[in-house]
C-alpha positions as CSV (number, residue, x, y, z in Angstrom):
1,X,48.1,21.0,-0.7
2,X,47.5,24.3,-1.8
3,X,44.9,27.2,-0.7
4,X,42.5,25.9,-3.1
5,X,42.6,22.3,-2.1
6,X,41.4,23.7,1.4
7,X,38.8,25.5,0.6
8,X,37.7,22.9,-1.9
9,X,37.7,20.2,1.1
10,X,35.0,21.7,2.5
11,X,33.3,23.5,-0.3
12,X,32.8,20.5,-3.0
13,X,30.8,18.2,-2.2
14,X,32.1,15.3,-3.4
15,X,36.1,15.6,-1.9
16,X,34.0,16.5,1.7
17,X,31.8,13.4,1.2
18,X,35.0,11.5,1.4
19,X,36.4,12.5,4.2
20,X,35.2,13.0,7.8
21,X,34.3,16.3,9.3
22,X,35.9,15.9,12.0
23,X,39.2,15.3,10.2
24,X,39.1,19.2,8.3
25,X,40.8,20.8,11.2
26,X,43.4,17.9,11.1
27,X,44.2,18.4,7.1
28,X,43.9,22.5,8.0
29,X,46.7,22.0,10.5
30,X,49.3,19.8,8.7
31,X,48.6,22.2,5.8
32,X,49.8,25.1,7.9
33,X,52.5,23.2,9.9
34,X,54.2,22.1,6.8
35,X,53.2,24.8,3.9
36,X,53.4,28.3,3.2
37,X,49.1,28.9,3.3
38,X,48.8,32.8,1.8
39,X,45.2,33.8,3.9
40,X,44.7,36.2,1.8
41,X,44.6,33.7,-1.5
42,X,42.6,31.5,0.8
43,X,40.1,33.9,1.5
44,X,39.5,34.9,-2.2
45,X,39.4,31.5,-3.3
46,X,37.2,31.4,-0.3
47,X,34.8,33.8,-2.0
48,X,34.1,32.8,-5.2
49,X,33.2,29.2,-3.9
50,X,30.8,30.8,-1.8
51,X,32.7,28.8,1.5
52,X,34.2,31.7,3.5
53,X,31.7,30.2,6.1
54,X,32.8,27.1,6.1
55,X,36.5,28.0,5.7
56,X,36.6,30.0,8.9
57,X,34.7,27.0,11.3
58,X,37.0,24.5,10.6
59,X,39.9,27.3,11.4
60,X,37.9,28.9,14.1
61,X,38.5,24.9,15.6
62,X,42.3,24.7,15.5
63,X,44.8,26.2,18.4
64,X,47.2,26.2,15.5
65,X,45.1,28.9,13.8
66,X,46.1,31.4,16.0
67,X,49.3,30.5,17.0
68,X,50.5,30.8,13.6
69,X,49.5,34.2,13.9
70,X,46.5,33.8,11.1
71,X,44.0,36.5,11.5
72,X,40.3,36.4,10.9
73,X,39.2,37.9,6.9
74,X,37.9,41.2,7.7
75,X,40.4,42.1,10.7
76,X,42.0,45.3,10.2
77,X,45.3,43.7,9.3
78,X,43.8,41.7,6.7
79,X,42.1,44.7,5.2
80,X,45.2,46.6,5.1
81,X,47.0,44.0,3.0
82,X,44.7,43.6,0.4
């Protein structure tokens, strides 16, 4: 799964209608567990599907989020890398 696939399971409608909310932090964790997620593409993609919101609940939900070291979009040292 790649960053868009993420974003897109909670942005489109119709892949989010198939799958429980409750599972999105689930399919966010085995995404970071066993890929390489770039934030920063994740973010973007984030953006222009209007879902940054979204993006950062079901991430603001996992343990794994931060101890993978993922920062929140807007920290300083996301800022600094774009």
């Amino acid at each position: 799964m790649n960053n868009s696939g993420l974003v897109d399971l909670v942005a489109d409608k119709y892949i989010s209608s198939s799958i429980s909310p409750g599972d999105f932090p689930w399919a966010y964790e085995a995404a970071l567990h066993d890929y390489s997620v770039d934030q920063r593409k994740l973010f973007r993609y984030a953006r222009r599907r209007n879902a940054v919101a979204k993006v950062r609940h079901v991430m603001a939900e996992m343990p794994v989020f931060q101890e993978l070291g993922y920062k929140e979009e807007g920290s300083a040292s996301a800022e600094n890398r774009q």
